[in-house]
LODREN-264182 format. One record per residue (C-alpha): x, y, z; residue number from 1. Coordinates in steps of 0.2 Angstrom, whole numbers. Example, Ala and Ser with C-alpha at 12.3 -4.5 7.8 and 13.67 -1.06 7.14 Angstrom:
<nodes>
NODE       x       y       z    nr
NODE      62     -22      39     1
NODE      68      -5      36     2
</nodes>
This chain:
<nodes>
NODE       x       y       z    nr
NODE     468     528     516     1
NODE     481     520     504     2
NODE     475     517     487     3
NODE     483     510     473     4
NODE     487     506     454     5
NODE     497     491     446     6
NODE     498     483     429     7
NODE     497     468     433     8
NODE     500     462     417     9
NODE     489     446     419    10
NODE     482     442     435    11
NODE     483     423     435    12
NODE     500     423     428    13
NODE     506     434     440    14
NODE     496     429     454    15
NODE     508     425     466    16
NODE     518     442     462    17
NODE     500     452     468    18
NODE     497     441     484    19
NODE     517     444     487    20
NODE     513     463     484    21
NODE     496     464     494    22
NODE     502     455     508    23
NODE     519     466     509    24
NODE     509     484     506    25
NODE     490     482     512    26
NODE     485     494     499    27
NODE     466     500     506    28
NODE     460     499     488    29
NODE     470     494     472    30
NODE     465     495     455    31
NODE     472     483     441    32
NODE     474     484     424    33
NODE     478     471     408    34
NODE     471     454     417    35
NODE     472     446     404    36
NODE     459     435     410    37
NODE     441     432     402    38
NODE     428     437     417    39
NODE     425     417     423    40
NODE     443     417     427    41
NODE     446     430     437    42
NODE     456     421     454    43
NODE     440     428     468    44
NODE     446     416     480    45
NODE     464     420     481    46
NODE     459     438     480    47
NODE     444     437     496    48
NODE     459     426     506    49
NODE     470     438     504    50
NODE     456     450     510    51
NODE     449     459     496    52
NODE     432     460     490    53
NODE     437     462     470    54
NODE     423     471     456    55
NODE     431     468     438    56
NODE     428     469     420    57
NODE     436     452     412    58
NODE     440     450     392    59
NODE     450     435     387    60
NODE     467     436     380    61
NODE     469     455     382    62
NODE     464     471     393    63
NODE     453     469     407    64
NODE     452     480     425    65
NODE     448     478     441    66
NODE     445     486     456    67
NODE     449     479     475    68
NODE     444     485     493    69
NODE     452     479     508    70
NODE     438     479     522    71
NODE     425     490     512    72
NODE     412     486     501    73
NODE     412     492     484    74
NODE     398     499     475    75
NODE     398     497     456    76
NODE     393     510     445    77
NODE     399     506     428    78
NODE     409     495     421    79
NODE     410     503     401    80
NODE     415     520     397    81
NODE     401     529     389    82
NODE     402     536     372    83
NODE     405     520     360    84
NODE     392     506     362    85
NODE     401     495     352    86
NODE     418     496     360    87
NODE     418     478     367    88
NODE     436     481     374    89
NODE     437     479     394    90
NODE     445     495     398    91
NODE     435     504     413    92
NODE     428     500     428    93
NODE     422     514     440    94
NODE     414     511     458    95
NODE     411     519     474    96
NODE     421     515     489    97
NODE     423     523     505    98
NODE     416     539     499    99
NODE     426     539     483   100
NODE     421     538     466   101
NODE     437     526     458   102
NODE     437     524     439   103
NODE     451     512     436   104
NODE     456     515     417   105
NODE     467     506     405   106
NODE     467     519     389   107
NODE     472     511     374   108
NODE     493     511     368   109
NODE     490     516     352   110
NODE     503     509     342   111
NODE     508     509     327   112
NODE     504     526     323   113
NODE     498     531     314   114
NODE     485     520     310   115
NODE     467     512     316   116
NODE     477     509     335   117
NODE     480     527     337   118
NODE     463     533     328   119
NODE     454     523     342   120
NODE     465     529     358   121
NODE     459     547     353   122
NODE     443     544     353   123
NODE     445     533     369   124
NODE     454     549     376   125
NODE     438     560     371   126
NODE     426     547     378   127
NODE     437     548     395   128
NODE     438     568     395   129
NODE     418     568     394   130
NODE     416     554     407   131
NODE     428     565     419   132
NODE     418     582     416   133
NODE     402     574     423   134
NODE     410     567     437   135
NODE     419     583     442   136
NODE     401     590     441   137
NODE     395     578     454   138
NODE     407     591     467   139
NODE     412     571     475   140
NODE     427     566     480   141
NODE     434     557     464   142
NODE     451     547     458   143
NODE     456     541     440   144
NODE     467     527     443   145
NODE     477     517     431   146
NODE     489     515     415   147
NODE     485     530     405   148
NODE     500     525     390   149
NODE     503     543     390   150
NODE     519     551     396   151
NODE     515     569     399   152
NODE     532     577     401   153
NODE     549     574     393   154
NODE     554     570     411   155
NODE     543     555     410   156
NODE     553     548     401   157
NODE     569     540     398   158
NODE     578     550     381   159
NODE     562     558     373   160
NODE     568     560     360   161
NODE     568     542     354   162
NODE     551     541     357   163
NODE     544     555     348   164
NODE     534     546     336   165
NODE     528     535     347   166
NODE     509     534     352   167
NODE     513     536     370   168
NODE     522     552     367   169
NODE     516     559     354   170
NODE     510     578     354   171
NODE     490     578     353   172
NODE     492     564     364   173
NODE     501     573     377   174
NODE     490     587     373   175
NODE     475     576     377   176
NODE     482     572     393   177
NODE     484     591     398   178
NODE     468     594     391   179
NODE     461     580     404   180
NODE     472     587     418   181
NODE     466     604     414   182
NODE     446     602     420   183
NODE     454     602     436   184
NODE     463     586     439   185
NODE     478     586     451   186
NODE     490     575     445   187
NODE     496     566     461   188
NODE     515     562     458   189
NODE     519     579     449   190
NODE     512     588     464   191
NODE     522     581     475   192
NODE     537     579     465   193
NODE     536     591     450   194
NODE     556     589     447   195
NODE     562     571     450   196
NODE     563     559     436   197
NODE     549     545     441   198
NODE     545     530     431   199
NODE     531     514     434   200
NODE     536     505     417   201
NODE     552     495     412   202
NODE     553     486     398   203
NODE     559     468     400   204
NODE     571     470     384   205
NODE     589     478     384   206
NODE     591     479     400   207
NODE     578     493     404   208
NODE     575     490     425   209
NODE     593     488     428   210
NODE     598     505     417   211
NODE     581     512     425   212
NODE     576     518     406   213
NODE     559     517     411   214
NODE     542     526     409   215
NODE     529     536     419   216
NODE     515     530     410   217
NODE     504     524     427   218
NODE     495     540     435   219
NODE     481     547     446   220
NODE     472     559     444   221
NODE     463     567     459   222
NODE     447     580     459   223
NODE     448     595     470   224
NODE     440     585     486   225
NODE     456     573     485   226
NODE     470     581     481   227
NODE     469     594     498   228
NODE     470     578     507   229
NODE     484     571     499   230
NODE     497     567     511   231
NODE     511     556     500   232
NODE     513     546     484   233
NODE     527     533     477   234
NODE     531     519     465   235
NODE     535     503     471   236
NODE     548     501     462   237
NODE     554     487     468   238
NODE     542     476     463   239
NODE     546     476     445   240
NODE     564     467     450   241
NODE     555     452     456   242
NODE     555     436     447   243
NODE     541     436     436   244
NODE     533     453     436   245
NODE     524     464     427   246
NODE     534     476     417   247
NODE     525     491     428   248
NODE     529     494     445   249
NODE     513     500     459   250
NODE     511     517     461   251
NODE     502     522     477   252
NODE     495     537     487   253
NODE     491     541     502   254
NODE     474     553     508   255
NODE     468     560     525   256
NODE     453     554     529   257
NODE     439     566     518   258
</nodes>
């Protein structure tokens, strides 16, 4: 089973870039983040011809998730992280598919920091560590899926230390992260390759793609049940070089059948 994370950085804009992608990769499931697209707006059609049944969470202007299944159904739980009823931002969406719990996420940037930005990402953070506690306690096969805006290590990223006053970087958000990881999260990349330098994010200014001075802010994050059947993982990196992409690139694993 192949299941994957892009930041699509707005679906309709990009459309053509995601159908090139889906068509080119059959992903099994695929989780999107930053639609961009208010909930009426969402491009079904497109996505069920090239398909995928689709569950989402639209906002217009900003945010927004998504979660797609290629010849499955999908069962919504939730589409709000608990913990705030008030937040009206479209940030998480979690179903099951398959057998697997999938929360795709799209934790907030943060910037400037300090500030409100970075007040609200902590307590996002918070509200996400309590959600993953409870579904570790279901002993399910579970994935977190998504853009995280968090770089956990200085080798995810490219000269840390221009970056270390940077809401992506900074230490209690990295120490969130760890804090996350720590119930008993595998971190799917860095099990696999805990040495190589891996980015999913290129900025579009100065260059970035070309000079690979990129990010790893994309990640998965996989319970116990999931991580012993994890058989590879990768970036499509070269979807990011394509005319008119997003600034990330898919990440992807692979599992045995649970």
């Amino acid at each position: 089973m192949k299941i994957a994370t892009y930041n699509v950085n707005g679906v309709n804009g990009r459309l053509n870039v995601l159908l090139r992608w889906l068509e080119e990769t059959a992903p099994d499931v695929v989780c999107l983040q930053e639609l961009k697209a208010p909930q009426g707006k969402f491009p079904l059609k497109a996505i069920n011809d090239a398909g995928y049944n689709a569950v989402w969470h639209g906002q217009k202007q900003w945010n927004g998730v998504a979660i797609l299944a290629r010849d499955m159904e999908i069962e919504e739980i939730t589409r709000t992280l608990p913990g705030d009823e008030n937040d009206s931002q479209s940030r998480y969406i979690e179903a099951l598919i398959g057998g697997i719990v999938i929360a795709c996420l799209y934790l907030p940037n943060g910037n400037p920091a300090p500030g409100p930005k970075l007040e609200y990402k902590m307590l996002w953070f918070k509200r996400l560590a309590k959600r993953a506690a409870i579904l570790l306690g279901l002993n399910t096969p579970v994935i977190l899926a998504g853009d995280f805006n968090v770089m956990p290590a200085e080798l995810d990223v490219y000269k840390p230390e221009r970056w270390v006053k940077d809401a992506l970087f900074l230490p209690e958000v990295r120490k969130s992260f760890a804090e996350l990881a720590a119930q008993g999260w595998t971190d799917a990349i860095r099990s696999l390759y805990p040495d190589e330098v891996i980015y999913t994010f290129w900025d579009y200014f100065r260059n970035a793609y070309t000079r690979n001075a990129g990010l790893r802010i994309d990640h998965f994050l996989l319970s116990p049940q999931v991580a012993k059947k994890l058989k590879s993982a990768s970036v499509d990196r070269h979807v990011r070089g394509w005319e008119k992409t997003s600034d990330h690139a898919p990440v992807w694993i692979e599992i045995d059948p649970l």
